[in-house]
C-alpha positions as a Markdown table, in Angstrom:
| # | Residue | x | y | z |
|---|---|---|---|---|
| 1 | Unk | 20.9 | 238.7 | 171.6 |
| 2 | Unk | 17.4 | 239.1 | 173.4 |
| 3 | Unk | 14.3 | 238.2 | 171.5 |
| 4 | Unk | 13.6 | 242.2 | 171.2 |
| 5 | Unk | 16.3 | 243.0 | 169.7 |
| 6 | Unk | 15.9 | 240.6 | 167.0 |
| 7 | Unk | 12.3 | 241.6 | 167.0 |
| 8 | Unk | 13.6 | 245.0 | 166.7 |
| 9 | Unk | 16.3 | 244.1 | 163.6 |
| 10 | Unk | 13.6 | 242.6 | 161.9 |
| 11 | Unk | 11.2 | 245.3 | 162.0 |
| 12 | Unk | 13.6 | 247.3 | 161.0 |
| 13 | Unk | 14.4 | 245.5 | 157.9 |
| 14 | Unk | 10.7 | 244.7 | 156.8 |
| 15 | Unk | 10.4 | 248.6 | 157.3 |
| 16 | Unk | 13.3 | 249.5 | 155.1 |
| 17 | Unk | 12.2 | 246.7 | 152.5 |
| 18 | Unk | 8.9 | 248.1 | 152.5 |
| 19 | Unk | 9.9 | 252.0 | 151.7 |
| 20 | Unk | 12.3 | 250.6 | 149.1 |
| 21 | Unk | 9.5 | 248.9 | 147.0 |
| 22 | Unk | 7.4 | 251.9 | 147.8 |
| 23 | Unk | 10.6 | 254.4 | 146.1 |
| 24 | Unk | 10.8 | 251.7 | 143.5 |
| 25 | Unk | 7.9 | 252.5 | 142.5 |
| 26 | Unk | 7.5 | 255.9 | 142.6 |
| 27 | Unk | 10.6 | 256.1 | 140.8 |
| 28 | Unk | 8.9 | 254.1 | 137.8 |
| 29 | Unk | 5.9 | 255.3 | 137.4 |
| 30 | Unk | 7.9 | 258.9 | 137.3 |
| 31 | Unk | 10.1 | 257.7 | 134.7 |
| 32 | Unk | 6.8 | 255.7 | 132.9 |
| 33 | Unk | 5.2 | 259.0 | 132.5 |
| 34 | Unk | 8.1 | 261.0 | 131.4 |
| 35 | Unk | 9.0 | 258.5 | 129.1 |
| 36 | Unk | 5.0 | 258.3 | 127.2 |
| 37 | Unk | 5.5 | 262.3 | 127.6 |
| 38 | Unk | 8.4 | 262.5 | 125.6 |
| 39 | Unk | 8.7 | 259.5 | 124.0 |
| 40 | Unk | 7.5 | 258.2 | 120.7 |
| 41 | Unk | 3.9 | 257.2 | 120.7 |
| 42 | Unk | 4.4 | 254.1 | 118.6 |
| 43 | Unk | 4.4 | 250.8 | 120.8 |
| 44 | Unk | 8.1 | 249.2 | 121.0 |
| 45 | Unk | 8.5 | 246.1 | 119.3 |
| 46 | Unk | 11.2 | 243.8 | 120.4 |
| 47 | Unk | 11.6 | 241.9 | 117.4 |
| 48 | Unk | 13.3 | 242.7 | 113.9 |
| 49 | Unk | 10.8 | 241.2 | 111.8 |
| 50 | Unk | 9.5 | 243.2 | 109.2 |
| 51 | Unk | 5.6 | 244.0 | 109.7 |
| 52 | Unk | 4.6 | 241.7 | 106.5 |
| 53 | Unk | 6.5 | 239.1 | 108.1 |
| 54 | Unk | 4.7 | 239.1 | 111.0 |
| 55 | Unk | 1.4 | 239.5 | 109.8 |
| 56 | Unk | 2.0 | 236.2 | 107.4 |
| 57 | Unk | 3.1 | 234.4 | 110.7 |
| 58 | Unk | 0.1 | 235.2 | 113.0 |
| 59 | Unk | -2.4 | 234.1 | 110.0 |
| 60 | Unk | -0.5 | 230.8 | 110.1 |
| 61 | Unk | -1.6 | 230.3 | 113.8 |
């Protein structure tokens, strides 16, 4: 294989690597805003502790 046509391959895959991070993306800040739209306003926690638990805990820190 010539040098341009390598050159050319890897252009190519910087370009589609590049329009997939872009759709990426997109694609999440879409679903981000559909999600604070329709969702619960509450934060999510991703623990079970109950909130007196966790209040006791960060004091001790």
């Amino acid at each position: 294989m010539p040098w341009g046509e390598i050159g050319a391959v890897l252009a190519v895959l910087v370009l589609l690597s590049t329009l997939g991070h872009m759709w990426f993306s997109i694609v999440e800040g879409v679903l981000g805003s559909l999600k604070r739209l329709l969702g619960r306003q509450r934060p999510i926690v991703w623990h079970t502790l109950p909130p007196e638990q966790e209040k006791k805990e960060n004091k001790d820190v």
